[in-house]
C-alpha positions as CSV (number, residue, x, y, z in Angstrom):
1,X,44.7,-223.0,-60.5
2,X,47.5,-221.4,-62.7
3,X,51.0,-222.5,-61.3
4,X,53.3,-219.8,-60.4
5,X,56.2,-219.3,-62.6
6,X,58.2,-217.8,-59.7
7,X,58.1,-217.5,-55.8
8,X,60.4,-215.4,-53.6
9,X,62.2,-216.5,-50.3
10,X,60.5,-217.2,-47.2
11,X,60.8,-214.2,-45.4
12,X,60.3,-213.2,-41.8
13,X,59.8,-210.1,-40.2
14,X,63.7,-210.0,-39.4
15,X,64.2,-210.6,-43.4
16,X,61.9,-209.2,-45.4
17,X,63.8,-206.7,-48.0
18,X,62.8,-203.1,-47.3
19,X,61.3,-202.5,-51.0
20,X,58.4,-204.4,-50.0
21,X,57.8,-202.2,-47.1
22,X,57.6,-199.3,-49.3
23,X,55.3,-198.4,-52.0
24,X,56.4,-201.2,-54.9
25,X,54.6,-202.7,-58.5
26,X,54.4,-205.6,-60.3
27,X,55.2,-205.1,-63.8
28,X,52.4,-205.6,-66.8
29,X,51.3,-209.1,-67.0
30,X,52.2,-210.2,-63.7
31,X,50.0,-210.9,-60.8
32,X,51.5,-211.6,-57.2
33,X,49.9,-213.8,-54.3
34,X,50.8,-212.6,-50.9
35,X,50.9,-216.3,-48.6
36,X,51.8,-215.8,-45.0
37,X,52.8,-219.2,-43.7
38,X,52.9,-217.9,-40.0
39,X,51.7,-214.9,-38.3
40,X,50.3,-211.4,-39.7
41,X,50.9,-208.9,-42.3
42,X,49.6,-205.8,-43.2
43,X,48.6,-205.2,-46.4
44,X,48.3,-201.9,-48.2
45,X,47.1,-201.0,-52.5
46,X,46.0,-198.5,-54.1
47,X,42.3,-198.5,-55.3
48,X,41.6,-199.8,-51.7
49,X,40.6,-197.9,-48.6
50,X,42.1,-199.4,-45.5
51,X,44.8,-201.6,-44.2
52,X,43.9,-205.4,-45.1
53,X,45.4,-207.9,-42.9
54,X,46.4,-211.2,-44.3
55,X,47.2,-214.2,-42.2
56,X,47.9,-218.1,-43.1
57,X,44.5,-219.3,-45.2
58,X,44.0,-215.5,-46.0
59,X,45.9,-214.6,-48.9
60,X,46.6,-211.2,-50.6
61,X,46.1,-210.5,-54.6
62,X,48.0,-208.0,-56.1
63,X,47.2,-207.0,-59.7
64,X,49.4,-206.4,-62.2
65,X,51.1,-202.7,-62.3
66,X,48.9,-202.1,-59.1
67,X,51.4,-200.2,-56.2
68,X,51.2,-201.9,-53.3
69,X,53.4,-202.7,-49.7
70,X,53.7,-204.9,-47.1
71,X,54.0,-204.4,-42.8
72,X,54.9,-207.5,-40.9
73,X,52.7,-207.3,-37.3
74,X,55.2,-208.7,-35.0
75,X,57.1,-212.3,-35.8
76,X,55.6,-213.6,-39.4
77,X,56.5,-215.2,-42.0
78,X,55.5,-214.8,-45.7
79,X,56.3,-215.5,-49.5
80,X,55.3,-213.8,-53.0
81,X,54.3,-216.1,-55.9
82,X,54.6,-214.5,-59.4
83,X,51.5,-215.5,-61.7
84,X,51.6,-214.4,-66.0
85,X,47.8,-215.0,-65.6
86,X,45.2,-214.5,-63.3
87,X,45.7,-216.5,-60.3
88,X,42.3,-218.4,-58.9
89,X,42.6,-217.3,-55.4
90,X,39.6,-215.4,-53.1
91,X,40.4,-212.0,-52.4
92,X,38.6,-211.0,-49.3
């Protein structure tokens, strides 16, 4: 599997910034890996109907240029790794 050039913070639902709650892109070239560590997150893209929910074991892929946001559901905790190729991950 590719190693991530970058990863966020941990957040929680107290800290996650507010432009990952609303409607946000990666820029060409770079592919994210949503990893909750603790608890649940709602996760929304476009090109996909429904709400996806991610959980630890149960990561979320997002492409690259692909909008995309994030919901915490109740006390969570998550992190964003940052991929310049195509991470090997199952996207369920």
């Amino acid at each position: 599997m590719p190693t991530p050039y970058r990863s966020s913070p941990v957040f929680d639902e107290n800290t996650i910034p507010a432009a990952l709650r609303k409607e946000h892109r990666t820029k060409a070239g770079v592919w994210g890996v949503i990893e909750v560590i603790e608890g649940k997150v709602k996760f929304m893209r476009s090109g996909h109907s429904g709400v996806t929910t991610l959980e630890p074991g149960r990561p979320g892929l997002v492409l690259p240029e692909q909008p995309h946001f994030v919901e915490p559901i109740g006390p969570m905790r998550m992190q964003v790794h940052f991929y310049d190729q195509p991470p090997d991950i199952s996207d369920k």
